[in-house]
C-alpha positions as MATLAB code, in Angstrom:
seq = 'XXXXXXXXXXXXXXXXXXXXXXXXXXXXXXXXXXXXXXXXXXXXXXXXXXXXXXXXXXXXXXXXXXXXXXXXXXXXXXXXXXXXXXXXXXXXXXXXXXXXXXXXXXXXXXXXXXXXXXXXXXXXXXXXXXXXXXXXXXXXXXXXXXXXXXXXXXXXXXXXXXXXXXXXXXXXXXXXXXXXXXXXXXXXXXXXXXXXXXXXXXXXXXXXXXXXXXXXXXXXXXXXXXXXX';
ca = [
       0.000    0.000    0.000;
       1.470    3.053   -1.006;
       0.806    7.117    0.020;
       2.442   10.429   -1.314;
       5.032   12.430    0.511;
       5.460   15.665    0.440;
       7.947   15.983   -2.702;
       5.877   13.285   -4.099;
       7.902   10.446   -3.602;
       5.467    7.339   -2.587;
       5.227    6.106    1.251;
       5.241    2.313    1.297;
       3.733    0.374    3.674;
       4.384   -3.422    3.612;
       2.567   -6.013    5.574;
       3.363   -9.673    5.940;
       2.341  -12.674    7.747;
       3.873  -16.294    8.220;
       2.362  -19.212    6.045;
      -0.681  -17.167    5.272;
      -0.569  -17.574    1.770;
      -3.879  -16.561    0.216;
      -6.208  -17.488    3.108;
      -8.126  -14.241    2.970;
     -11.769  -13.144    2.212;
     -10.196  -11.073   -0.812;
      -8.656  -14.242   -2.383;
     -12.331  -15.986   -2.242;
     -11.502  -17.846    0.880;
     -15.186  -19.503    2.054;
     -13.707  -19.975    5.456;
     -11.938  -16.743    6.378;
     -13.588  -13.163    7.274;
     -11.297  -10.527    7.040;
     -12.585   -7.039    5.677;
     -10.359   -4.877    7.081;
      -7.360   -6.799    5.071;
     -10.093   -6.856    2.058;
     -10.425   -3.352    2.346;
      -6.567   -2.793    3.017;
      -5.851   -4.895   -0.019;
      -8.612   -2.952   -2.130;
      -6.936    0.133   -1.605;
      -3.388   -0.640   -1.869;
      -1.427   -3.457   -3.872;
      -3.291   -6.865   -4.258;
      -1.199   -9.594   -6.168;
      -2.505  -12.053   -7.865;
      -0.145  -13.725   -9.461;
       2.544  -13.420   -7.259;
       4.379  -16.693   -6.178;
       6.920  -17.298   -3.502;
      10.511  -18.637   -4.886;
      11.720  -20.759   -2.232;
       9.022  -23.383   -0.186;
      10.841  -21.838    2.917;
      10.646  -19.114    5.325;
      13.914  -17.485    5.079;
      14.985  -18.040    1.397;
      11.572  -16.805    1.093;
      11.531  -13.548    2.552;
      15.032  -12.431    1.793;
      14.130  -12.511   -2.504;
      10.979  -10.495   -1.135;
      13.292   -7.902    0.509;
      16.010   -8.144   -2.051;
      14.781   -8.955   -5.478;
      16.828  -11.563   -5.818;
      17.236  -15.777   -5.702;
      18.028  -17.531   -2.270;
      20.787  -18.967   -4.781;
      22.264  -15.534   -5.246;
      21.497  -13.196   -1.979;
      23.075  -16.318   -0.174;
      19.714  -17.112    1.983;
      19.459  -20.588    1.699;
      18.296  -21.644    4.695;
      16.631  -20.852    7.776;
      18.101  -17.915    9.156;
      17.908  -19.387   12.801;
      19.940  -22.328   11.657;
      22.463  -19.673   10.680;
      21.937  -18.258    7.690;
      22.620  -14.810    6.327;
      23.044  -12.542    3.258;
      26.245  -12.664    1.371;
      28.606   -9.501    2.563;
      27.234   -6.991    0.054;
      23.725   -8.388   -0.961;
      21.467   -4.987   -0.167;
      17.940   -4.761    1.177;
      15.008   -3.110    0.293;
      14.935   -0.421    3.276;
      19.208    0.166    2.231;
      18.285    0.570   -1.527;
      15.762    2.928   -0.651;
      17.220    5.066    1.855;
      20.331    5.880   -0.351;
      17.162    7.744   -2.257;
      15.815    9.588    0.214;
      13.346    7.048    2.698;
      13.199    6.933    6.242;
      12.605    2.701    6.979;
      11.106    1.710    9.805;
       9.936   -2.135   10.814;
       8.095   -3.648   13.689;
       7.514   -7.211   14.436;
       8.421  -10.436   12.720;
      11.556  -10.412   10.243;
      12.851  -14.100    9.684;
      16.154  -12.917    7.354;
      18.680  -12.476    9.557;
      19.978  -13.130   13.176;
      21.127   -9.813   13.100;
      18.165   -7.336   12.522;
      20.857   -4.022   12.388;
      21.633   -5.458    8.994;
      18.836   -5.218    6.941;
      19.498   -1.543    6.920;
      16.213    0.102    8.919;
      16.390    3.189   10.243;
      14.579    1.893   13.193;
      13.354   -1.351   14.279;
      11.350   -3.309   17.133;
      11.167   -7.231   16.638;
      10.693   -7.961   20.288;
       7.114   -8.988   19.927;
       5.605  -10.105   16.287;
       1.918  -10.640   17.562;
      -0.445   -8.940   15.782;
      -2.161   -6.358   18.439;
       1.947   -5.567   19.502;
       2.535   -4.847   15.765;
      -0.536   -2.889   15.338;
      -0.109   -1.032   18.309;
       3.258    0.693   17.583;
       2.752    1.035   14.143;
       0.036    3.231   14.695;
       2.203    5.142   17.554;
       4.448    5.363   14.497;
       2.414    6.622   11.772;
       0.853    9.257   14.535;
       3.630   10.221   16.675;
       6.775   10.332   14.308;
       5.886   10.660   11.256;
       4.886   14.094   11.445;
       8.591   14.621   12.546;
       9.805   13.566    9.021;
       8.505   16.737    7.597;
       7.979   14.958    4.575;
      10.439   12.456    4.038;
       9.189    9.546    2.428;
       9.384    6.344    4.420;
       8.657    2.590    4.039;
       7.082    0.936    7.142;
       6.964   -2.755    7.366;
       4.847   -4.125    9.391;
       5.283   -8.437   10.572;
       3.437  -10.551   11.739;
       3.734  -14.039   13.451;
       0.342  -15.114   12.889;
      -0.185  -17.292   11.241;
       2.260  -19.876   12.091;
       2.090  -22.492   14.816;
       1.689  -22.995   17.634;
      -2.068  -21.857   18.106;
      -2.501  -21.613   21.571;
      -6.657  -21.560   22.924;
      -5.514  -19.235   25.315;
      -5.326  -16.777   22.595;
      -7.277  -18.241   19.774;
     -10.625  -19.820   20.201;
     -10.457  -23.004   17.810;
     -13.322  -22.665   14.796;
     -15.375  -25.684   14.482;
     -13.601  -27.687   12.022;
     -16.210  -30.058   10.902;
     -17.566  -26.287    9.427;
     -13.471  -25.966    7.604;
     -13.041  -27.075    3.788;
      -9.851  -28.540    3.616;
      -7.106  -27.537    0.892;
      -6.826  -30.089   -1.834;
      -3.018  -32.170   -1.106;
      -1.954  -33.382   -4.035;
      -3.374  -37.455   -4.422;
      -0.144  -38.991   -5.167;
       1.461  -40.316   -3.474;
      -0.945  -41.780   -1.332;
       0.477  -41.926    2.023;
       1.564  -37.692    1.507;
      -2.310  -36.902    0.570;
      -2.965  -38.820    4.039;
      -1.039  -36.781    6.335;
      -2.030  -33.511    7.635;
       1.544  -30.983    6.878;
       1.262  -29.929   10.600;
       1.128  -32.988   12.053;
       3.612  -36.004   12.655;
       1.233  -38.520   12.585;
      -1.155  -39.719    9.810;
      -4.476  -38.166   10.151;
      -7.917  -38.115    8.588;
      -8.251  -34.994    6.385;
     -10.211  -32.973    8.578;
      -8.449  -32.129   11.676;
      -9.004  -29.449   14.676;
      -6.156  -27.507   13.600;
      -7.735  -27.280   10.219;
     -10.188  -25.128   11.950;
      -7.461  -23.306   14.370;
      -5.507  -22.291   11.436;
      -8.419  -20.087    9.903;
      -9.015  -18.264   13.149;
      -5.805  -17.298   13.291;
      -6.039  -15.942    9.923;
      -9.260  -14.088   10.693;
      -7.817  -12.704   14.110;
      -5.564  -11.017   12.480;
      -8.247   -8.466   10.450;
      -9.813   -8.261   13.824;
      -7.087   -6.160   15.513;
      -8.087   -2.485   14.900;
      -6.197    0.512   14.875;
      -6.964    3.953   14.942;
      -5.745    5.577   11.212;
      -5.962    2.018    9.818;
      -8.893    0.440    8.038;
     -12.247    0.497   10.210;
];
């Protein structure tokens, strides 16, 4: 989602989410409410051909925030396994800072072990849960940047939602006899039999089925002042 500054420069706002994928009401989802995203996606960017070039967090992210291959930026793997960028590879918030942005990101970044080098002016990835994230990001957009007198910045906001674990303390569990369950590929066999989140074989429709879609819909639910309402 993008603004104007001042000199007329666009603001860029980026928001991303673990193993969401397209589990939202504006991708068709039957399952999922979310029209605050819907509208957020209405009135910014919505991709819809987009795909992701590596099956894995890390590798994925860093061609997101680089523009380039996991084979080249040197991003493998995952980067709490230990690893990192090649020395030189630059990020999105370096390239665009040498022309003028202010960067800023709170919560989740999975790219490095070392957040200082993904080149943001400022940063807070203590806590990537969604009403944390929402919370100073609106502080942000209300507090400082009025102090950029104009500056155009790029704000990325992360979440952790909506991996695992989904605890019932924070998430009450849909129904999941109510959940359609994504088509696994039939072959082979004994894959198309067990559930990707859990170690055991399992019929088809599971509890965490449902679990996983109220995580996705708790995270539209999280209002902010300034934001979509």
């Amino acid at each position: 989602m993008t603004g104007e500054s001042s000199d007329g420069k666009d603001n860029v706002l980026i928001v991303h989410w673990h193993d969401l994928g397209r589990y939202l009401g504006v991708y068709g989802h039957p399952d999922v409410v979310s029209p605050r995203l819907d509208q957020l996606a209405a009135e910014g960017i919505l991709f819809t051909r987009a795909h992701a070039t590596a099956p894995l967090c890390s590798p994925s992210r860093g061609s997101l925030f680089t523009g380039r291959y996991p084979q080249t930026n040197g991003l493998v793997g995952l980067a709490h396994h230990g690893w990192e960028y090649r020395s030189g590879v630059r990020t999105l918030p370096q390239l665009l800072g040498e022309q003028g942005w202010y960067s800023a990101l709170f919560g989740m970044q999975h790219e490095t072990s070392y957040p200082a080098r993904l080149g943001f002016d400022e940063f807070d990835v203590s806590n990537s849960y969604c009403e944390y994230v929402v919370e100073k990001a609106r502080e942000w957009l209300q507090d400082c940047v009025p102090d950029l007198s104009g500056q155009p910045f790029l704000l990325t906001a992360g979440f952790f939602e909506t991996h695992r674990p989904y605890p019932h303390e924070r998430y009450e569990p849909a129904d999941s006899a109510g959940v359609d369950v994504p088509t696994i590929s039939p072959t082979p066999p004994k894959c198309a039999r067990t559930w990707p989140i859990s170690t055991e074989p399992s019929p088809p429709r599971t509890p965490q089925s449902g679990e996983s879609w109220t995580h996705s819909t708790k995270l539209d639910w999280t209002p902010a002042p300034g934001w979509c309402s």
